[in-house]
C-alpha positions in Angstrom: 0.0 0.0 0.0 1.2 3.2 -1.1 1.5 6.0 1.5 2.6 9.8 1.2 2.2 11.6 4.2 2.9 15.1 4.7 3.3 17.3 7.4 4.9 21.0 8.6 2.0 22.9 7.6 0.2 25.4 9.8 0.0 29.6 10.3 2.6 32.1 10.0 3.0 35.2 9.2 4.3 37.0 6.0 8.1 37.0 5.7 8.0 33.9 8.0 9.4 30.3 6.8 8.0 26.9 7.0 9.7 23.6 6.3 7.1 20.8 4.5 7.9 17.1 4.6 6.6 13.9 2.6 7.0 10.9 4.1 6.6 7.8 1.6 6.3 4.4 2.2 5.0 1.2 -0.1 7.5 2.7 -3.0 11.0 2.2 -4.3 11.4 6.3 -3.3 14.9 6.5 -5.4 13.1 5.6 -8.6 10.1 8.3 -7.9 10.3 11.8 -9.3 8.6 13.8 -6.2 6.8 17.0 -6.6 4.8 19.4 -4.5 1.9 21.0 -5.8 -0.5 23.4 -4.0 -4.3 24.3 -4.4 -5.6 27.4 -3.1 -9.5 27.8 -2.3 -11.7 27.9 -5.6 -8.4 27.4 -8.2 -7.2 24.3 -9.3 -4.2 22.1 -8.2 -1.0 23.7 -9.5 2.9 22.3 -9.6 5.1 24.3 -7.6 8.4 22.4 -7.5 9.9 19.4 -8.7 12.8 16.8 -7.9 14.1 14.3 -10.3 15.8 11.3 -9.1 19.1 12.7 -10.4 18.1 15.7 -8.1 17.1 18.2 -10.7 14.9 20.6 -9.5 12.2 23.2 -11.0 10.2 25.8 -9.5 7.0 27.7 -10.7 8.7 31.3 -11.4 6.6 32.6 -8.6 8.2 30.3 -5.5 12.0 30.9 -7.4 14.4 32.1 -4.9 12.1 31.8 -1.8 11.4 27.9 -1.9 13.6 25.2 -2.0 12.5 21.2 -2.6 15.3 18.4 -1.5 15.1 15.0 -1.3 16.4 12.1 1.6 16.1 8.9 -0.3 17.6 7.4 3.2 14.3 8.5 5.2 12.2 8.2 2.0 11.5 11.9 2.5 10.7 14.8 0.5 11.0 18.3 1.7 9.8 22.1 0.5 12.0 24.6 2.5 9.6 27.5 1.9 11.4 31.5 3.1 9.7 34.4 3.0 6.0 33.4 2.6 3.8 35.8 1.3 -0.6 35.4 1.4 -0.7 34.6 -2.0 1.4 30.9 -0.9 -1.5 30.2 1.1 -3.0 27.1 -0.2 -3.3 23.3 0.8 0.1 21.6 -0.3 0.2 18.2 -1.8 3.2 15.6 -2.2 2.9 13.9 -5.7 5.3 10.8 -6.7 5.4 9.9 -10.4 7.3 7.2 -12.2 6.0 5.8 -15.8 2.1 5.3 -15.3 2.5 5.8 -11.5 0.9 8.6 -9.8 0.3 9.3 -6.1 -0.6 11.9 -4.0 -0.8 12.7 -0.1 -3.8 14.0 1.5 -2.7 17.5 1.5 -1.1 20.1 4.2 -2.7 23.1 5.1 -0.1 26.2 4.5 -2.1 29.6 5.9 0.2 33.0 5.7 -1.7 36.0 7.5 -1.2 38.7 9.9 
């Protein structure tokens, strides 16, 4: 059974930073590409950052410079450093692994940035 679980969400303020982490189990994690997406209320699930297993990374150009994903292929973890959060980041954050016609998904952490 596959499982991605993540967790480090919560309520900060603006300029504030939050660390997100994935934990996987049921997969061979190396062999996964791992990406977090994020879905804000009433708009649709979009990619925000993406990890290859040859630890490439992307970013949507609006998280560029204040977000950082890594990898731990030792703890089967995926991580979103995320530095100086603004409202607009707030949104429910999702953990995706992908490999050929694999795709899974975690249930979703809440991320809320507000005075």
């Amino acid at each position: 059974q596959v499982q991605l679980v993540e967790s480090g969400g919560g309520l900060v303020q603006p300029g504030e930073s939050l660390r997100l982490s994935c934990a996987a189990s049921g997969i061979i994690f190396p062999s996964y590409g791992m990406a977090w997406y994020r879905q804000a209320p009433g708009t649709r699930r979009d990619l925000v950052a993406t990890i290859t297993t040859g630890r490439d990374t992307s970013y949507v150009g609006s998280v560029k410079g204040r977000f950082t994903i890594s990898r731990d292929n030792a703890k089967n973890t995926v991580y979103l450093q995320m530095n100086s959060l603004k409202p607009e980041d707030t949104a429910v954050y999702y953990c995706n692994a992908r490999q050929a016609n694999d795709n899974f998904w975690g249930q979703g952490t809440l991320v809320t940035v507000s005075t």
